[in-house]
N, C-alpha and C positions, 0 to 999 in steps of 0.2 A: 405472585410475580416476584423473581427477585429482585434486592434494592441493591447500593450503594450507597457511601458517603463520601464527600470532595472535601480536600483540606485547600485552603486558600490562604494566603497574605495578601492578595493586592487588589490590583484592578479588575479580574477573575475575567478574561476574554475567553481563554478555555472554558472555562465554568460554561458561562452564554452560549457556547458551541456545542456544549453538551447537554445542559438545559434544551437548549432548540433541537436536537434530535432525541432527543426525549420523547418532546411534545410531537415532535411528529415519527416516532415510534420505530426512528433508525435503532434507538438501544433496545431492546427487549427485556430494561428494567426502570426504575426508578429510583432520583435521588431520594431518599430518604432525609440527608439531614447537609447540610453543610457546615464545618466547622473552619474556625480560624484565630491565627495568634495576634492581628491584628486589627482593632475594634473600629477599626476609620477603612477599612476593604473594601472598596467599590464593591468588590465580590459579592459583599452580605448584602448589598442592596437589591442587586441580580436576583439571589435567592428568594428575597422576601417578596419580590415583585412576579417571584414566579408558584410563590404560596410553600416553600421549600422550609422547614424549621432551619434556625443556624444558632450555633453554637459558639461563643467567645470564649479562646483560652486567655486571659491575662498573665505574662510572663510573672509580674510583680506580687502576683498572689502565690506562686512557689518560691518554696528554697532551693529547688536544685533541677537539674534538666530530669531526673527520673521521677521527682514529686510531680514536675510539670506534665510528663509523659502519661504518668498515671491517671492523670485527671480526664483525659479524652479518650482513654481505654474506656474507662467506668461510663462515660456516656456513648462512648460507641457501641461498647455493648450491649446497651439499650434497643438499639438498632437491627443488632445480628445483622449487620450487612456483608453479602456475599463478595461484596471486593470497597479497598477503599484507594481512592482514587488522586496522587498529590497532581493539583495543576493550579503550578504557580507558588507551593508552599514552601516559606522558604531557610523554616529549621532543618537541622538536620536529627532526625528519628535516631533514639537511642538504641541500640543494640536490645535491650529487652523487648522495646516496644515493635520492631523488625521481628524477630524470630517467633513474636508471639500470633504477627497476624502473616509470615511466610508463604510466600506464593499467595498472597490477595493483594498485595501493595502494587501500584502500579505507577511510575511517573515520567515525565516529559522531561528531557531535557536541550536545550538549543544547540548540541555540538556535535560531531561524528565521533562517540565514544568509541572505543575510552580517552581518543583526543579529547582536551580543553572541559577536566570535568569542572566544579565549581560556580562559581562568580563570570562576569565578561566576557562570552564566549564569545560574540559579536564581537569587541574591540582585540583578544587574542588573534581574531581569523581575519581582520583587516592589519592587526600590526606584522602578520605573520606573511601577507600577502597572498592568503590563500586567494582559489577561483571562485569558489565554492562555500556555501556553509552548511550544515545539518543541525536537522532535530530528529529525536531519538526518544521511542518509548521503551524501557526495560523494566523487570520487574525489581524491585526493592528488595536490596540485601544489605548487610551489615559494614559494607562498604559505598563509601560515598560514589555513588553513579558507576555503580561496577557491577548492578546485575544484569542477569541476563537479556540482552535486548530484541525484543521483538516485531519494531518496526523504524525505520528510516525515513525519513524522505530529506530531496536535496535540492538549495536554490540556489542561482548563481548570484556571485558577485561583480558589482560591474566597476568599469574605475570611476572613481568619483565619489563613489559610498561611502556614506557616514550609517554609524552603528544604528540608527536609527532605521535607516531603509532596510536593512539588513535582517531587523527586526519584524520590519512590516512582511516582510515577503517571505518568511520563517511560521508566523503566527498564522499567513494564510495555509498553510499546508499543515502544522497543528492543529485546526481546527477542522480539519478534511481526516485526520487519520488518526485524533484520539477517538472519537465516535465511535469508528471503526473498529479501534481496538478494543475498546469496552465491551462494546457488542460480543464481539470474539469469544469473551470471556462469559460473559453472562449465559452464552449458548451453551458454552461449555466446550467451544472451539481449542479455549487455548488456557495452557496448565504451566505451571513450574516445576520439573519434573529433573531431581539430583542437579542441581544450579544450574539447569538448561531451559530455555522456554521450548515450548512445542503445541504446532497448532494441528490440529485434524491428527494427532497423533502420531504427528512426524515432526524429527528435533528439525528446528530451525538453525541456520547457518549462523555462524559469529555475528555476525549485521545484519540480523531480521531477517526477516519475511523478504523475498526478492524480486518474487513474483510480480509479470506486468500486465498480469488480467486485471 
């Protein structure tokens, strides 16, 4: 069977989302290991309660972001996992550590890229008055939330929203379509193929997958 590994910082709601189609065998692999930069991550508790090994990077025990980098190669390679998975992680992956694991990196982000990459994407799309807000899964590349994206989804915004509701009703549709995309991959549906995603062996458009099957 192939596995996976989930990097996490936080509360790990995705993690749960993906753990539970796990367990009931929406993905057609297995986490293998969950790692994280922060040692208090609701996430690692997720993990251990779901019998998942996890892995703590401590920033304070490197000298530099590539020393730090290195250290979670050396034990993911332990793993050999077929894809690794960021939800919710919220370093940003050095240039060596990107091109070394290239087209397996896969991550979520809250905004209709390439609008609003970064931090506060929820408060940019309420200060901006948008309708609307998006998350977005594309594949990791050596620019911040610039590769290739392979799936969309979109909820609305109502007046009245604070960044929080905005969040809730984002998270539920992250949790409905990172599975999905895992899955994708694991099949062998879906590649990175000359900085383009492509699934069933056809390039996918600028903004994912479009399809309303």
């Amino acid at each position: 069977m192939k596995n996976f590994v989930v990097l996490i910082s936080g509360n790990g709601s995705n993690l749960q989302a993906i753990i539970d189609a796990c367990q009931k065998q929406s993905i057609a692999a297995k986490i293998s290991a969950v790692f994280s930069d922060n040692p208090t991550a609701y996430g690692l508790e997720r993990a251990k309660q779901a019998a998942i090994p996890t892995v703590v990077m401590h920033k304070t025990d490197y000298a530099d972001n590539h020393a730090y980098d290195a250290s979670p190669m050396t034990e993911i390679a332990r793993y050999q996992p077929d894809l690794i998975v960021l939800a919710g992680y919220m370093r940003i992956l050095t240039p060596h550590f990107v091109s070394h694991y290239l087209g397996k990196i896969i991550n979520i982000h809250p905004s209709l890229l390439p609008k609003y990459p970064g931090l506060d994407t929820h408060r940019k799309a309420l200060a901006n008055e948008d309708k609307e807000h998006v998350t977005s899964i594309h594949f990791v590349t050596d620019k911040l939330d610039a590769g290739p994206i392979i799936l969309q989804a979109k909820v609305p915004i109502f007046a009245g929203d604070k960044p929080q509701d905005i969040i809730a009703r984002v998270q539920t549709q992250e949790h409905r379509i990172y599975p999905l995309v895992i899955n994708w991959f694991v099949k062998g549906r879906l590649a990175m193929v000359n900085n383009s995603a492509f699934l069933d062996g056809c390039k996918l458009p600028e903004y994912g997958y479009a399809n309303e099957d």
